[in-house]
N, C-alpha and C positions, 0 to 999 in steps of 0.2 A: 504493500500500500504506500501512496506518499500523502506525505505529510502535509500539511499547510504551515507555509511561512509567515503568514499574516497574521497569525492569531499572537497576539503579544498578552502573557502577562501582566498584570498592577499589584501590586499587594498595597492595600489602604487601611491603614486602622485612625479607628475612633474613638474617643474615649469620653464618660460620662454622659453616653446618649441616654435618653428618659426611656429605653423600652424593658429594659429590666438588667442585671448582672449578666457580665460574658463575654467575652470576645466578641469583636462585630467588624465584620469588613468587608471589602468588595471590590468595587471596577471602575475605575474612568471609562468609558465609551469611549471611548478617541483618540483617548489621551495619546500622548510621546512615547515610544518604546525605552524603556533601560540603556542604561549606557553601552557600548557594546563588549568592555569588559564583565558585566557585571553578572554573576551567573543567576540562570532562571532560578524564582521559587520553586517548591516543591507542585507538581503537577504533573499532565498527563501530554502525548503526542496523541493529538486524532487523525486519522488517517479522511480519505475522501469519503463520504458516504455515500451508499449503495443503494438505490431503489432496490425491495426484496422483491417487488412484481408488476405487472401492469397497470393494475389499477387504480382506479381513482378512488379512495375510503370514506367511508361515511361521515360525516362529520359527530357523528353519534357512535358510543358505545364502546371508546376509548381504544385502549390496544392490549394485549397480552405479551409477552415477553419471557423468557427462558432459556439458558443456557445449560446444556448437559457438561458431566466430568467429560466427557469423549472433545468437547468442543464446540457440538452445533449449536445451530441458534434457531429460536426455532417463535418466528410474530403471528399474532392470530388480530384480526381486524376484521370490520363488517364493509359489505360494500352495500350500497342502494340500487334495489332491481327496480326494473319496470315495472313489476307486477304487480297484484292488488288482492288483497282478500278483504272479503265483508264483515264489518263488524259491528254488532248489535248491541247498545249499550240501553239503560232505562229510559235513555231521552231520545237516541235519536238511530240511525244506519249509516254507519261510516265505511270509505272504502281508504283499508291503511296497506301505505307500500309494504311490502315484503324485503326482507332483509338477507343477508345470505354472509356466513361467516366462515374466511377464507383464511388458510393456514402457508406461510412458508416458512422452507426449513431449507439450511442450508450453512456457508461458511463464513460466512460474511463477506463473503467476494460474490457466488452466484446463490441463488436459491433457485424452490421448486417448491409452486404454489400450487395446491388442490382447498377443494369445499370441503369444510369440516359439516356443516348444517345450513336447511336454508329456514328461515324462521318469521315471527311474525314484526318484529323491530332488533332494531341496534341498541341492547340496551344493557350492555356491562361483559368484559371475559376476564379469565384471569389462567395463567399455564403456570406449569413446573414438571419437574422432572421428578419421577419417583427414583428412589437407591437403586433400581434396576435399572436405572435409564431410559426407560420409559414412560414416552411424555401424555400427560392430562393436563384436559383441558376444562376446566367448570364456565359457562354462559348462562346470558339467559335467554331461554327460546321458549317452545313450547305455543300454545295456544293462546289465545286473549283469558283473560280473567273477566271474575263477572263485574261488569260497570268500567271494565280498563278497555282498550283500543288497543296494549303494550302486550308486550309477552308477557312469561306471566309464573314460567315454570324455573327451577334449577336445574341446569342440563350435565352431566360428567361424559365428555368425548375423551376414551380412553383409547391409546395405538401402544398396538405391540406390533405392528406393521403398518402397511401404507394408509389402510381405511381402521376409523375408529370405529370403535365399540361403544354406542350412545345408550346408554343409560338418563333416568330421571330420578334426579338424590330427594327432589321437596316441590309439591305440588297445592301444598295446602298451609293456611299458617298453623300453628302447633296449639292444639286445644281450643278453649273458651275461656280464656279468663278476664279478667277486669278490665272495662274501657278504659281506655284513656283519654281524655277531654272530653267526655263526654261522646266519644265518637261512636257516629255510628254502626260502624263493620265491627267495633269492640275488639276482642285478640283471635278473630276470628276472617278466615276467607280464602281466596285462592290466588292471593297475587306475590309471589315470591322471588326473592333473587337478586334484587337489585344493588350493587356494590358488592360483585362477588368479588373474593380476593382466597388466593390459596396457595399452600406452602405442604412444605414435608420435613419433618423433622430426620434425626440420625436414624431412630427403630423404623423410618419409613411408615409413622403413622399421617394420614390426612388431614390435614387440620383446611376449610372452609368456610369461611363466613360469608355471611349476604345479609340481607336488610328483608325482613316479612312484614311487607307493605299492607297485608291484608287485602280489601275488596279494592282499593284503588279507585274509589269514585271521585274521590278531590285529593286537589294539596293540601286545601283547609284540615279534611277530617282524617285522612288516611299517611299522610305523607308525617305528619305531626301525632299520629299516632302510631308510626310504627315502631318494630325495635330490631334488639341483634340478636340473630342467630348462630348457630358456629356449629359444623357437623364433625365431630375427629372420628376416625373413622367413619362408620354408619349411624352411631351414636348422635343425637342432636340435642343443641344446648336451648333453651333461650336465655342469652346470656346478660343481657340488659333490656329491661321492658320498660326505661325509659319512653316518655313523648317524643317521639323525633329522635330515638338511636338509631344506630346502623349506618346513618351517610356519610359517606367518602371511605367506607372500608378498609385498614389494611394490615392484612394476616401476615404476622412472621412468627418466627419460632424463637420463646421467651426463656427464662430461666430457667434452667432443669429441662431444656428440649418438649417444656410444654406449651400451650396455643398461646399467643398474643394478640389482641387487636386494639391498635389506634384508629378509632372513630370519633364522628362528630355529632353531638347531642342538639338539637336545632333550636328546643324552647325548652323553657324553665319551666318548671310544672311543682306540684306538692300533692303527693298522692299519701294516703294513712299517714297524716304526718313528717312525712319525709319528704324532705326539699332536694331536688334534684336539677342541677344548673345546667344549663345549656353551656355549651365550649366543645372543645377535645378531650377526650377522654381515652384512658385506657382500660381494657378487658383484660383479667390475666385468669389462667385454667391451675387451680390449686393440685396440690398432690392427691388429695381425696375427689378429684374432677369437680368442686364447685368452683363458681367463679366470682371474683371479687372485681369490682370498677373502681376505678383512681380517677380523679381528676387532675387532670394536666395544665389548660390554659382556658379559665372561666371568662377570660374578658375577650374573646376570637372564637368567630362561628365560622370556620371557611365552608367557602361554596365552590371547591372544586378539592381534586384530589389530593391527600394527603399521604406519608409517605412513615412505614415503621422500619426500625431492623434493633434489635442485640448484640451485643460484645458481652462475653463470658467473664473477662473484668471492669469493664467501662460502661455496661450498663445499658440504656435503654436513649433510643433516638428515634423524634418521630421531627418530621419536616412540614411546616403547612405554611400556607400564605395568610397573610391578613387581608379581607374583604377589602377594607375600606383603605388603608394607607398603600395597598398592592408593596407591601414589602415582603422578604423572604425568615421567615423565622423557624427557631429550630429549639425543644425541648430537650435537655436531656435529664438522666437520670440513674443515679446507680444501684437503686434500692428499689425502684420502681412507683417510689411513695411523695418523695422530695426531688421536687423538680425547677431547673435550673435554666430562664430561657436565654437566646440571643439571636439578637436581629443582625441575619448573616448578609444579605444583602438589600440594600432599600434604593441601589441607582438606577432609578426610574419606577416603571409599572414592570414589577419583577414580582418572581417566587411560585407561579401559576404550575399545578400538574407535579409535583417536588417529588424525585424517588431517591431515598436516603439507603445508604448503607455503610458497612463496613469495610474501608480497604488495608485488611492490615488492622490497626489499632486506630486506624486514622477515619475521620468522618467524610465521607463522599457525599454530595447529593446535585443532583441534575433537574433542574428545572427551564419554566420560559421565561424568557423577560420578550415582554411586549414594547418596552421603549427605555431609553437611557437620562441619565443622569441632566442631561442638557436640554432635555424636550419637557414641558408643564403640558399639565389636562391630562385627558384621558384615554387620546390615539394614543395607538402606537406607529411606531415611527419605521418601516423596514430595515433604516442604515443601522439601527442601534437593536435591532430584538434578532432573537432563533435561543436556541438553545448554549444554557449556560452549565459550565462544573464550578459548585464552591467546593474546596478540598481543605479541608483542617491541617495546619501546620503549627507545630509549638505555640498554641493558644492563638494563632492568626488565621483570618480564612484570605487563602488565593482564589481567588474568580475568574476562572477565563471563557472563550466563548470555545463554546463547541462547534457549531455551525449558523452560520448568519447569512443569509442572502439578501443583498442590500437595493434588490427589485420588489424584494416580498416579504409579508407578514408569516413568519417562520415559528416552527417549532412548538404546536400543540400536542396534548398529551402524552407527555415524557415517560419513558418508562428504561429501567437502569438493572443490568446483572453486573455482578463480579464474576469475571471467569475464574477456572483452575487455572490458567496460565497467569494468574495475575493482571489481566488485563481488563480493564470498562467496556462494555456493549449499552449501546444509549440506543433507544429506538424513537421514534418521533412521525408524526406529520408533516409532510411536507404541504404546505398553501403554492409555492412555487412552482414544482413540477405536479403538484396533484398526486404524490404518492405518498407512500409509509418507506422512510429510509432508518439503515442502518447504521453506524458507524463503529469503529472501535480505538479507546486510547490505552496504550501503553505508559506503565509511569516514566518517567524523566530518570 
């Protein structure tokens, strides 16, 4: 692969900004390249990135992402067909597209694209590799639910060769128990899935979360009443019956190799007495399989994807944006109870789609920035946005850009592996060429 000579380095730190304790730092947009003695911070090489196929992706239903020990890679993404099926809701007869979710796999240099499922909307994937090497895939497909026009079901497309093996994990919400806000599908109905996210631990158990929306008639009643779910293996949890758990999903594998989920709580609610805050929060799976919620960050409700991962000494890191100020912030924590945030990047309309992890000891996370440091409002600006890497270095963060095209608005729903060889795989949207591309950096 070759590299890009353009992509320069900044390292900028700040000190006594009002977002809370931590390190914080980021990017000039523009700025001057380093002297040319002076040697690079710690960071990565990216190589050219790779369209994995032909087509043009949905703008719905985000991407999937997975790297095997062997090395492949392997993006699942939805595309928009022509087609149409009828759907019959309490009020009226709708005809909604049909959606159809398309898998490549390959090296990062060529792929080879086939249909995983064709389905009723674009609405959430999530892949991983089991201990065998064999890749799953959780979506959501299935049929409309009652009062939705959306899929509707939790789908597992399983390959042990070329065509999967489609199975349905959760078709229904789990029991009947107590409404919340008064709503009226209560903990009950048929609309399931949404924000699925899924991992494998070392024993190759399946750990799965998704969001049980229930009947899906409104945002008012269903969207704000729903919660989290979490299947490890077969077994199914409801893990938080918070008002409004479950959105922006993300499963990793917690301490002791048990389930983790950083999600987002949408409203504040008081049920039996008990006050429950809308923010971010985390889900952890005990030894005796109950589960306990933490709260993370009560004053930020993000509205787009948020990002978990563990370190066996360094503890717990989840990545989210701030709505309102479009900055990049990052929680962490080593107990899983006391937590410590810092605002990793804020030059410009940045942080959108964040996927965090571990490189080494050291914190990765890849997200969008929509405009730079020198541009006010709330375009984005093509010269200054695509995709960014903040890299953690001796309590500093390095920000560079990953890929930028300065004709177009770049670089939606980010999604980030660590390979075994040590290296980053960033998957992304392309708005420029109309595709889903790859890339891969090697550290420095």
């Amino acid at each position: 692969m070759k590299t890009f000579s353009s992509h320069v380095v900044l390292v900028v730190a700040w000190f006594g900004v009002a977002c809370a304790p931590g390190p914080v730092g980021g990017r000039s947009d523009g700025g001057s390249a380093p002297d040319a003695g002076e040697p690079p911070a710690f960071g990565f090489n990216f190589g050219e990135p790779v369209n994995v196929g032909p087509d043009d992706p949905s703008g719905n239903g985000g991407l999937g992402l997975a790297v095997s020990d062997s090395g492949e890679i392997s993006v699942l993404y939805f595309i928009d067909l022509e087609t149409t099926q009828e759907c019959v809701t309490n009020f009226d007869t709708k005809q909604v597209a049909e959606s159809q979710l398309k898998l490549a796999r390959g090296d990062g240099e060529t792929f080879t694209v086939s249909v995983v499922d064709t389905t009723r909307s674009a609405d959430g994937v999530s892949a991983a590799y089991d201990n065998n090497g064999n890749l799953q895939v959780a979506y959501v497909g299935g049929p409309n639910g009652t009062g939705s026009c959306a899929a509707s079901d939790l789908l597992l497309a399983s390959y042990t060769g070329a065509s999967p093996a489609i199975s349905t994990l959760a078709a229904d919400s789990a029991g009947s128990g107590t409404c919340r806000l008064q709503q009226n599908a209560c903990n009950t109905g048929n609309v399931v899935g949404r924000f699925v996210s899924l991992a494998f631990n070392d024993d190759n158990q399946r750990f799965i979360s998704f969001q049980d929306t229930h009947f899906d008639f409104s945002v008012e009643t269903d969207f704000e009443g729903a919660d989290l779910e979490v299947l490890v293996d077969g077994t199914r949890y409801t893990v938080d019956d918070s008002s409004g758990a479950g959105n922006q999903g993300s499963m990793f594998v917690g301490e002791g190799g048990r389930a983790a989920v950083a999600h987002v709580v949408i409203v504040d609610h008081t049920f039996e007495g008990e006050e429950k805050a809308k923010g971010v929060w985390l889900a952890q799976q005990n030894e005796d399989n109950t589960w306990e919620s933490v709260l993370v960050d009560g004053n930020v409700v993000p509205t787009n994807q948020i990002g978990g991962a563990f370190h066996a000494t360094r503890g717990y890191a989840i990545a989210y944006q701030h709505p309102v100020d479009k900055d990049l912030l990052l929680a962490t924590s080593v107990d899983g109870t006391t937590w410590n945030k810092t605002q990793v990047d804020r030059l410009g309309n940045v942080g959108a789609t964040p996927a965090v992890a571990f490189h080494g000891d050291r914190i990765v996370i890849a997200y969008n920035a929509c405009s730079g440091a020198q541009d006010t409002g709330g375009n984005c600006n093509p010269a200054r946005d695509g995709v960014r890497l903040a890299v953690e270095d001796n309590g500093e963060w390095n920000v560079q850009t990953v890929f930028n095209d300065p004709d177009f608005i770049e670089g939606t729903d980010v999604r980030m592996a660590v390979a075994s060889d040590n290296s980053l795989v960033v998957a992304f949207k392309s708005q420029g060429t109309r595709k889903v591309k790859v890339v891969r950096g090697t550290p420095r």
